[in-house]
LOFI-625377 format. One record per residue (C-alpha): residue number from 1; residue in one letter; x, z, y. Coordinates in Angstrom, 3 decimals, always signed. Example, Ala and Ser with C-alpha at 12.3 -4.5 7.8 and 13.67 -1.06 7.14 Angstrom:
<rs>
r resi: 1&resn: a&east: +12.300&up: +7.800&north: -4.500
r resi: 2&resn: s&east: +13.670&up: +7.140&north: -1.060
</rs>
This chain:
<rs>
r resi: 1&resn: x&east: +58.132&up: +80.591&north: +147.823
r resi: 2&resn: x&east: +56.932&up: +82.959&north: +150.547
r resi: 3&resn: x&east: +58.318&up: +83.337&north: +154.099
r resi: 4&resn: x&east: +59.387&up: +86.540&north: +153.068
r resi: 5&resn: x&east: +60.921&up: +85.675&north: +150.185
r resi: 6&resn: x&east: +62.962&up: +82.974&north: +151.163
r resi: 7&resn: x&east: +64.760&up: +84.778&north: +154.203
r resi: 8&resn: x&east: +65.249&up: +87.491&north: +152.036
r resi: 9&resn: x&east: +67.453&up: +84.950&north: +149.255
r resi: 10&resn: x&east: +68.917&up: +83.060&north: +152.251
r resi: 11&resn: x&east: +70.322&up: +85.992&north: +154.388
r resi: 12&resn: x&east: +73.930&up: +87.827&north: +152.625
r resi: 13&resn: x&east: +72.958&up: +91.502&north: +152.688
r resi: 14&resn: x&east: +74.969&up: +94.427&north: +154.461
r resi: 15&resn: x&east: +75.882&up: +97.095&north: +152.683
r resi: 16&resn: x&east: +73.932&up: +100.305&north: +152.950
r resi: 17&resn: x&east: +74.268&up: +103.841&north: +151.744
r resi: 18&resn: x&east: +71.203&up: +106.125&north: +151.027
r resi: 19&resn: x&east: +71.572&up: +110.008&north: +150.832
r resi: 20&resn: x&east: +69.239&up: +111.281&north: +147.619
r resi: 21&resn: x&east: +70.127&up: +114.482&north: +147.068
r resi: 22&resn: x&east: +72.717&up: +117.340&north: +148.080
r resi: 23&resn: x&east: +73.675&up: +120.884&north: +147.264
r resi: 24&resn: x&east: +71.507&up: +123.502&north: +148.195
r resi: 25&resn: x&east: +72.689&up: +127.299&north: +148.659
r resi: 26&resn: x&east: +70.219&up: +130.252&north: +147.605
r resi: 27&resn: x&east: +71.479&up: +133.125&north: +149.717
r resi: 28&resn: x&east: +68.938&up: +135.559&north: +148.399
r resi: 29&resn: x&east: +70.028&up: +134.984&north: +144.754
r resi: 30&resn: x&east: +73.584&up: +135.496&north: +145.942
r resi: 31&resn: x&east: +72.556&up: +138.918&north: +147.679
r resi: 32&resn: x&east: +71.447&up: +140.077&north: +144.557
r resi: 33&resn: x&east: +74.670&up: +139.869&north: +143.303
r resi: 34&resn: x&east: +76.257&up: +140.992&north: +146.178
r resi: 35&resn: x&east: +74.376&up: +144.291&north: +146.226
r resi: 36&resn: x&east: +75.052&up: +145.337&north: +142.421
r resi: 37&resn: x&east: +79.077&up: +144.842&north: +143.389
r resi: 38&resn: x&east: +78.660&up: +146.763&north: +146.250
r resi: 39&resn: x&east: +80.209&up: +144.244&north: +148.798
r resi: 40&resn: x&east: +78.929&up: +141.922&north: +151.337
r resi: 41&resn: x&east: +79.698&up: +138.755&north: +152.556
r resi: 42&resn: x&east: +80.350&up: +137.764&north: +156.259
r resi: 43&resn: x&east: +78.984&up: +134.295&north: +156.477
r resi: 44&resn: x&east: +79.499&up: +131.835&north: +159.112
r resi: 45&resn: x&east: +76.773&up: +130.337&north: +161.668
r resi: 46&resn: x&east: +76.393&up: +126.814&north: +161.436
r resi: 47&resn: x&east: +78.060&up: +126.084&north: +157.910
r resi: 48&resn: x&east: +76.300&up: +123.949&north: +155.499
r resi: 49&resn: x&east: +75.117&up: +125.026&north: +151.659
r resi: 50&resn: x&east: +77.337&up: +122.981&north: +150.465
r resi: 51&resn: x&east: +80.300&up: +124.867&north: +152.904
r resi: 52&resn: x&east: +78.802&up: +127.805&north: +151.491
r resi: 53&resn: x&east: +78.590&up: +127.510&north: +147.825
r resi: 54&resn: x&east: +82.298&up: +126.469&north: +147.895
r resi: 55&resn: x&east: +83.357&up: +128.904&north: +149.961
r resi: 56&resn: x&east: +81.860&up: +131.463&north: +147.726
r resi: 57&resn: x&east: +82.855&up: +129.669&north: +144.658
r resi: 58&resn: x&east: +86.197&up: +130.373&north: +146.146
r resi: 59&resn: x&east: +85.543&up: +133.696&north: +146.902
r resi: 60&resn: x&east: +84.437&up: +134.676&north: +143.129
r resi: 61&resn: x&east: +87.551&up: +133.360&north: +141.941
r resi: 62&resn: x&east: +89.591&up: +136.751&north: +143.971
r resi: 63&resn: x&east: +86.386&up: +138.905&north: +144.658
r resi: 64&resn: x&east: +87.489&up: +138.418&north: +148.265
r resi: 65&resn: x&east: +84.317&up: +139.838&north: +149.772
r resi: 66&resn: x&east: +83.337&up: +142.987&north: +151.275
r resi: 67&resn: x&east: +86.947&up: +144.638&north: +152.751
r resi: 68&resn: x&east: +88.751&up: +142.568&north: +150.956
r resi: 69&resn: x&east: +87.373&up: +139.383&north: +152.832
r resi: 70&resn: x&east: +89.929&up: +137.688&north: +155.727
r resi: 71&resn: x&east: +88.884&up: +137.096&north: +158.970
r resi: 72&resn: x&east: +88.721&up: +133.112&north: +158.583
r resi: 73&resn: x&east: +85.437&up: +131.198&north: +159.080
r resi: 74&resn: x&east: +83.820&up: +129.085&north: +156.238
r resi: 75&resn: x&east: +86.254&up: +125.833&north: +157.938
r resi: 76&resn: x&east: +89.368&up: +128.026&north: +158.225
r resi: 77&resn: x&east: +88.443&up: +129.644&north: +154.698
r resi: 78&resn: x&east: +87.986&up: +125.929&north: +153.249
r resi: 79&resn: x&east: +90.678&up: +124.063&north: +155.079
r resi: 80&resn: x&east: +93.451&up: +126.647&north: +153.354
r resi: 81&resn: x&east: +91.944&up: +126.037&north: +150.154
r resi: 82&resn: x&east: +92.782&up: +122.046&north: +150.654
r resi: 83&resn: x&east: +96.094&up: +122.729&north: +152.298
r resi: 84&resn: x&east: +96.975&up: +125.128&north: +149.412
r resi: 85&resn: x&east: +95.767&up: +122.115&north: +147.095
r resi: 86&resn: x&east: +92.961&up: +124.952&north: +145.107
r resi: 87&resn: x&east: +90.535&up: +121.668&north: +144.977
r resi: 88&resn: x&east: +89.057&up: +122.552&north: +141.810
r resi: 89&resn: x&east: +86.189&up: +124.454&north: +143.585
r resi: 90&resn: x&east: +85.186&up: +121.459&north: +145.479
r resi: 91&resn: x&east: +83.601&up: +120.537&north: +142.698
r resi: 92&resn: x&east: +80.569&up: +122.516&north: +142.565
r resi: 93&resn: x&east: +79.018&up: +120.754&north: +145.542
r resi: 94&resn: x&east: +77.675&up: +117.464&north: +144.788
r resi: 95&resn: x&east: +75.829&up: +114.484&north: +146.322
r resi: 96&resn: x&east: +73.710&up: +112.091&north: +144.492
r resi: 97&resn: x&east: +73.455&up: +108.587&north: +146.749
r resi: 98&resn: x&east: +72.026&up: +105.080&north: +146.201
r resi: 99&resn: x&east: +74.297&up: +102.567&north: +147.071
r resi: 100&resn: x&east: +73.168&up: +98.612&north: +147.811
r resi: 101&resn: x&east: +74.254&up: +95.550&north: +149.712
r resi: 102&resn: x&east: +76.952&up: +95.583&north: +147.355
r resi: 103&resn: x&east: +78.714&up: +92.846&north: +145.083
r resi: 104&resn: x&east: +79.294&up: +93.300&north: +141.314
r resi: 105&resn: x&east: +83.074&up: +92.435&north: +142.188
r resi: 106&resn: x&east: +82.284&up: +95.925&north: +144.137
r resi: 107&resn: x&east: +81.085&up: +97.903&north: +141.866
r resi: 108&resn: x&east: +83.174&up: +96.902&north: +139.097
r resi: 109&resn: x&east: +86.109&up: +98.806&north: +140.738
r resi: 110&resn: x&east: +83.551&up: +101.433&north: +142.119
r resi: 111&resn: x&east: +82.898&up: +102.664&north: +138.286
r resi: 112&resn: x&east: +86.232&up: +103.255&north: +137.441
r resi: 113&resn: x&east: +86.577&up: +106.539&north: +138.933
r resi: 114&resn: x&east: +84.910&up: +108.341&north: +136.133
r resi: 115&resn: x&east: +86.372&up: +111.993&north: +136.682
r resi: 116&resn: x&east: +83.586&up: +114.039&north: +138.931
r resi: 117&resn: x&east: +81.176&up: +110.757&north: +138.984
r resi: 118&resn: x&east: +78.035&up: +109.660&north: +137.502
r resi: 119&resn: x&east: +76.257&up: +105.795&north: +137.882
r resi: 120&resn: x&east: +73.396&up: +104.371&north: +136.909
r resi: 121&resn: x&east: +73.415&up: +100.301&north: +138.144
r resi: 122&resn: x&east: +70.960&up: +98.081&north: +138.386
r resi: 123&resn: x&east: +71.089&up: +96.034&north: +134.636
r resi: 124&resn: x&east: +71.195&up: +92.259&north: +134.813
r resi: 125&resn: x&east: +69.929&up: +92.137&north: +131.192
r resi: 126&resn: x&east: +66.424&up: +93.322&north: +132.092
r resi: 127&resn: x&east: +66.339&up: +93.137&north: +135.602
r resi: 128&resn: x&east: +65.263&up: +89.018&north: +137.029
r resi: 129&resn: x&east: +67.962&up: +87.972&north: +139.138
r resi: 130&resn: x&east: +66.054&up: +84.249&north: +139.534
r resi: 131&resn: x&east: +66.219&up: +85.763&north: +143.587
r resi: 132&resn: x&east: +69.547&up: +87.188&north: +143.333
r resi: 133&resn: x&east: +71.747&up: +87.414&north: +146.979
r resi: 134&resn: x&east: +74.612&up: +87.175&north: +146.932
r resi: 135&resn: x&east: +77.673&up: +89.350&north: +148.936
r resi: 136&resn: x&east: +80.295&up: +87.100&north: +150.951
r resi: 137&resn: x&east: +83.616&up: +87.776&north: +150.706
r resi: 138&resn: x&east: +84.729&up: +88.727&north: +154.582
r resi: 139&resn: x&east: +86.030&up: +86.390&north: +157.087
r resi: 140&resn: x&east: +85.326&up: +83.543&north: +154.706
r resi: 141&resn: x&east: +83.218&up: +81.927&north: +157.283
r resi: 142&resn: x&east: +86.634&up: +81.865&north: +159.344
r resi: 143&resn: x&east: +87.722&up: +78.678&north: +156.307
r resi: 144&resn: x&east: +84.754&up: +76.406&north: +156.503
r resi: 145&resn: x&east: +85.840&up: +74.206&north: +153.009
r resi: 146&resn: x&east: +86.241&up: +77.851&north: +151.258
r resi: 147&resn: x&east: +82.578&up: +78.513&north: +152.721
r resi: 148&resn: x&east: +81.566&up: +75.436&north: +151.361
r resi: 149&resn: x&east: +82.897&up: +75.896&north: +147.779
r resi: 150&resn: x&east: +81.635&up: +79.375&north: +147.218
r resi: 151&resn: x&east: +77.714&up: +78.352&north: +148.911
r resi: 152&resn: x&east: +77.895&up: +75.256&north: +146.172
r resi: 153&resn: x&east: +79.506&up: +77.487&north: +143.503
r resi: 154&resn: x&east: +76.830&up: +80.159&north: +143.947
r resi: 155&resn: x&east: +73.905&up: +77.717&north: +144.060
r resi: 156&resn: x&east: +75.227&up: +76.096&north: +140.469
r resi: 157&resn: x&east: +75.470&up: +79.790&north: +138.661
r resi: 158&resn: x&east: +72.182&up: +80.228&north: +140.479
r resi: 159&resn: x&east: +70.347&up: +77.205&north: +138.790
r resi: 160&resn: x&east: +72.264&up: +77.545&north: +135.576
r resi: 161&resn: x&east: +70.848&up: +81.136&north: +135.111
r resi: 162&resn: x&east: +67.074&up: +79.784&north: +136.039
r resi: 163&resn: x&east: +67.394&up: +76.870&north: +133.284
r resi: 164&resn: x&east: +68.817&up: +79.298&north: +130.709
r resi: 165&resn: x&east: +66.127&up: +81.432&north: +131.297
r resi: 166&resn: x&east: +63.140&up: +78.780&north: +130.988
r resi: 167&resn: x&east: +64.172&up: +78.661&north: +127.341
r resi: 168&resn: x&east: +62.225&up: +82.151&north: +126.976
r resi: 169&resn: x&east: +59.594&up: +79.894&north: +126.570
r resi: 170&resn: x&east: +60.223&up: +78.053&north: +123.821
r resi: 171&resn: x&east: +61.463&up: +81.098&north: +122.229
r resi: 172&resn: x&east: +57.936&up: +82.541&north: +122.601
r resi: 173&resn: x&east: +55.651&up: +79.544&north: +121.790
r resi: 174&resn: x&east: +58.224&up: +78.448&north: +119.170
r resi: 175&resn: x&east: +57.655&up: +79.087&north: +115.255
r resi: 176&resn: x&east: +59.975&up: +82.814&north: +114.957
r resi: 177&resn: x&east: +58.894&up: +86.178&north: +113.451
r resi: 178&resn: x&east: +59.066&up: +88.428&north: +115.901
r resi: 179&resn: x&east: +62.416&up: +89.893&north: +114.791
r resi: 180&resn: x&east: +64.183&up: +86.727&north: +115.727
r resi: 181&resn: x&east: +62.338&up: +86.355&north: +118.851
r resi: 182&resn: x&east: +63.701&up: +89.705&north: +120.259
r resi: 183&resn: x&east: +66.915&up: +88.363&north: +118.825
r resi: 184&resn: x&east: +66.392&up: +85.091&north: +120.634
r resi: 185&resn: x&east: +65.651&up: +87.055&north: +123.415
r resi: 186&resn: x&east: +68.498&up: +89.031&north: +124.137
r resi: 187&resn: x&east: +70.755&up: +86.265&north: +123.778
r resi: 188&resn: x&east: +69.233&up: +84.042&north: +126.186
r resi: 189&resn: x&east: +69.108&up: +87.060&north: +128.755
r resi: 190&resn: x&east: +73.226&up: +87.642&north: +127.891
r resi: 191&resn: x&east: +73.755&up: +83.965&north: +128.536
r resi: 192&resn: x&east: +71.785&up: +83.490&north: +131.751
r resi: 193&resn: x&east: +73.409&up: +86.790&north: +132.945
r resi: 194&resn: x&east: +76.557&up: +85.750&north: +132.086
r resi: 195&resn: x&east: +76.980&up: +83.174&north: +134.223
r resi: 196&resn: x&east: +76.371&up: +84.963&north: +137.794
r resi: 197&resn: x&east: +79.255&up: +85.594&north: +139.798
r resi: 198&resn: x&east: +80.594&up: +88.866&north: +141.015
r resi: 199&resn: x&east: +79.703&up: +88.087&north: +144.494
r resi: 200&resn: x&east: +75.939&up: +89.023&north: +143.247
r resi: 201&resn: x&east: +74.391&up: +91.522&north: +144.710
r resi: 202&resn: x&east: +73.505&up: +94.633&north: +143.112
r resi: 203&resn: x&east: +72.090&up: +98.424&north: +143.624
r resi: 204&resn: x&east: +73.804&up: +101.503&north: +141.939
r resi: 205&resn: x&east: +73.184&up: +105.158&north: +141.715
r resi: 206&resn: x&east: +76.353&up: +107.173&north: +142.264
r resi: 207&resn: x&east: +76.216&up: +111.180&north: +142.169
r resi: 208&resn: x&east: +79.850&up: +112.631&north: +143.218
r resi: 209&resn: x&east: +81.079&up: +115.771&north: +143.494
r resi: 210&resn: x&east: +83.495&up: +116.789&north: +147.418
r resi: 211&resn: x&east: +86.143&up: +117.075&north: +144.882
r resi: 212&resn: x&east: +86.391&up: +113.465&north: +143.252
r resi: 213&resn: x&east: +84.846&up: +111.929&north: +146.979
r resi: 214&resn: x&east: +87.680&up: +113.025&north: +148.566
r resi: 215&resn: x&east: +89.861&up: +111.339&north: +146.137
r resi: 216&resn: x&east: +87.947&up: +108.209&north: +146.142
r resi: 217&resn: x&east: +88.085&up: +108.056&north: +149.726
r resi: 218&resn: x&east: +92.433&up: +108.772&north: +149.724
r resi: 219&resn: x&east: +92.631&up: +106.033&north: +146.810
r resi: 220&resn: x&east: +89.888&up: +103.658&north: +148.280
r resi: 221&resn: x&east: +89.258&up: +103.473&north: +151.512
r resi: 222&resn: x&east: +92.701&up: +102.128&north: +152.953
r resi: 223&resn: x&east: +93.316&up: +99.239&north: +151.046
r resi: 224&resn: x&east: +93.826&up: +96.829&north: +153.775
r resi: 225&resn: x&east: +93.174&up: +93.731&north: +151.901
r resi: 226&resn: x&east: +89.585&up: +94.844&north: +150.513
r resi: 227&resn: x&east: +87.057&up: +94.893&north: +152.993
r resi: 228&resn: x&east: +84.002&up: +95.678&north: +151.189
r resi: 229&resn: x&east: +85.218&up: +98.630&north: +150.029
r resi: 230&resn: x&east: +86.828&up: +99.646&north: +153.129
r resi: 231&resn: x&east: +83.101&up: +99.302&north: +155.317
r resi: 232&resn: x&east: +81.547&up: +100.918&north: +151.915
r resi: 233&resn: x&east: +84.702&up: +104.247&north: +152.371
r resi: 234&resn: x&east: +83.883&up: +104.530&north: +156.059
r resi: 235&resn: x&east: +80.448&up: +104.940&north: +156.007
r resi: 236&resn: x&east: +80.367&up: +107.392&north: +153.201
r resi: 237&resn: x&east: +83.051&up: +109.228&north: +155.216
r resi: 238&resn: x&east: +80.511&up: +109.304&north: +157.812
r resi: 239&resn: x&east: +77.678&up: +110.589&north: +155.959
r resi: 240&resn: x&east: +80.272&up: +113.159&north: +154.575
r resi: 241&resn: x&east: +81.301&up: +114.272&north: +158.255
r resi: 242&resn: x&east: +77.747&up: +115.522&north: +158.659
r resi: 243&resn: x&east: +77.147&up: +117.183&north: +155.171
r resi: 244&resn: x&east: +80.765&up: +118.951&north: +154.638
r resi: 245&resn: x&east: +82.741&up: +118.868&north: +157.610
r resi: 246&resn: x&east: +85.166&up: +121.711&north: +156.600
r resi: 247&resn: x&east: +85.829&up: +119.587&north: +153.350
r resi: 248&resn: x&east: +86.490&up: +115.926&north: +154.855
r resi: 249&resn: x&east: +87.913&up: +117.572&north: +158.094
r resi: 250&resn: x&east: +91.722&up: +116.008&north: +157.331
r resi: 251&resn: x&east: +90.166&up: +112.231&north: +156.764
r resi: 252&resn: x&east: +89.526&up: +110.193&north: +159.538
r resi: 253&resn: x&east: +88.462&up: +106.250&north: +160.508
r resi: 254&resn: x&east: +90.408&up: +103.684&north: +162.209
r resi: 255&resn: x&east: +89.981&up: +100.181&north: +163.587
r resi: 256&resn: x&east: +92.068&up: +97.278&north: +162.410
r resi: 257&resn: x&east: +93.045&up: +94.139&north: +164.398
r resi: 258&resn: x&east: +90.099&up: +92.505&north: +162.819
r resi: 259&resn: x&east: +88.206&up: +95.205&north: +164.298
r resi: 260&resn: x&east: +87.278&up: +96.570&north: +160.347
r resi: 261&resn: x&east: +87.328&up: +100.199&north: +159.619
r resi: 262&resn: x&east: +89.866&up: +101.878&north: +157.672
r resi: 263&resn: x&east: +89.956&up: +105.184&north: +156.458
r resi: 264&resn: x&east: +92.799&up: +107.232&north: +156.782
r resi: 265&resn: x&east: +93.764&up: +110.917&north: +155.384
r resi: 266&resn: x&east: +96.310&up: +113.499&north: +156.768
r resi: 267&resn: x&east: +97.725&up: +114.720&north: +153.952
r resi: 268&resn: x&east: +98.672&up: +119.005&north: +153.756
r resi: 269&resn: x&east: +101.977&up: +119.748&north: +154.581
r resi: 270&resn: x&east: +101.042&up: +123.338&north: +155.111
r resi: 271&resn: x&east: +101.974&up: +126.333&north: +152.520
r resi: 272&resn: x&east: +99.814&up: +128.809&north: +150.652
r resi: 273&resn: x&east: +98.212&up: +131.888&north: +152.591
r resi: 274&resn: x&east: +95.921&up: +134.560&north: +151.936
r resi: 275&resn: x&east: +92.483&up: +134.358&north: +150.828
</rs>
């Protein structure tokens, strides 16, 4: 095994969140339309495209432009949207990120939110995890015989998947037709597979509309007792700070006792007002 290799296996990865894609705003397309209603639009310096297309998604919905349009900025203009609870046009910005560092234990309750989410995860039926890493459980090194008992755990499940593996090659230099080989195959892959632990790392694709990541985050990231997906909440808050402020504007991050982030969200109190 190479230098390289082995402190990659031997190290427990941290979790890290890669922006792929976001929403992009095409003003002159929108001017078009603009111009055959007769009405303009007052934008606001400094707002993002994805401020902007919900903004005028909102707009749309009342034909608030032109005269008719308040004097609020793009924040103001989104913020009463969120107060009022009119969330549904959230949903036409949306973020596609890569997500890794991460334990299958993570990701398992990651895929559950379904509504205004897409994922595409790494597969452990075609993907080698002979090298697999896997993701401690925090503050674990804090109860040295727990430590001791997951390490040895892991290393078993990590063996047991390399021997089930090696049988891939008696499956291909035994006597099969090649039906029963892919057969053969796939079961040995499901059995190897089967026995890693959810504390093994994988990578997953997750594409999210403001809408459902603001629910996610409400849901998600203050759960006291789950660190991983607190740290995961807080820096996706972060990267959301930057790309839709007006939208994640009411959220915000603390610091527990054990000096872990927590997200927390001021929920609306406020009443309806005009567009």
């Amino acid at each position: 095994m190479s230098p390289n290799k082995a402190s990659r296996t031997s190290t427990t990865p941290a979790p890290r969140i890669y922006l792929i894609s976001r929403p992009t705003f095409d003003f002159h397309s929108l001017s078009e339309f603009l111009e055959l209603e007769g009405v303009s639009w007052r934008r606001t310096e400094g707002s993002t495209s994805a401020e902007e297309v919900i903004e005028v998604s909102g707009r749309v919905c009342y034909m608030s432009f032109g005269r008719k349009q308040s004097p609020r900025t793009t924040p103001e203009y989104i913020g009463n949207l969120v107060e009022m609870g009119h969330e549904s046009v959230l949903e036409h910005a949306c973020w596609t990120f890569l997500v890794t560092g991460v334990s299958r234990a993570f990701s398992h309750q990651l895929v559950r939110h379904r509504v205004g989410f897409s994922f595409s995860q790494l597969s452990q039926q075609y993907h080698d995890e002979t090298e697999a890493r896997f993701i401690a459980p925090e503050n674990i090194s804090k109860l040295p015989e727990v430590m001791q008992i997951w390490h040895q755990s892991n290393r078993v499940a990590k063996e047991s998947y390399s021997k089930i593996l090696d049988l891939l090659e008696q499956v291909e230099n035994g006597n099969y037709s090649e039906m029963s080989k892919r057969e053969l195959r796939r079961a040995i892959r499901s059995a190897a597979r089967s026995v890693l632990p959810n504390a093994t790392e994988t990578k997953i694709m997750m594409t999210a509309n403001a809408r459902a990541i603001r629910y996610f985050l409400t849901v998600r990231g203050g759960i006291a007792g789950d660190f991983e997906m607190r740290r995961v909440s807080a820096m996706l808050l972060k990267i959301m700070k930057k790309e839709a402020p007006a939208v994640f504007r009411d959220f915000g991050i603390d610091t527990l006792d054990d000096h872990s982030p927590i997200v927390v969200h001021r929920q609306r109190t406020s009443k309806a007002h005009k567009q």
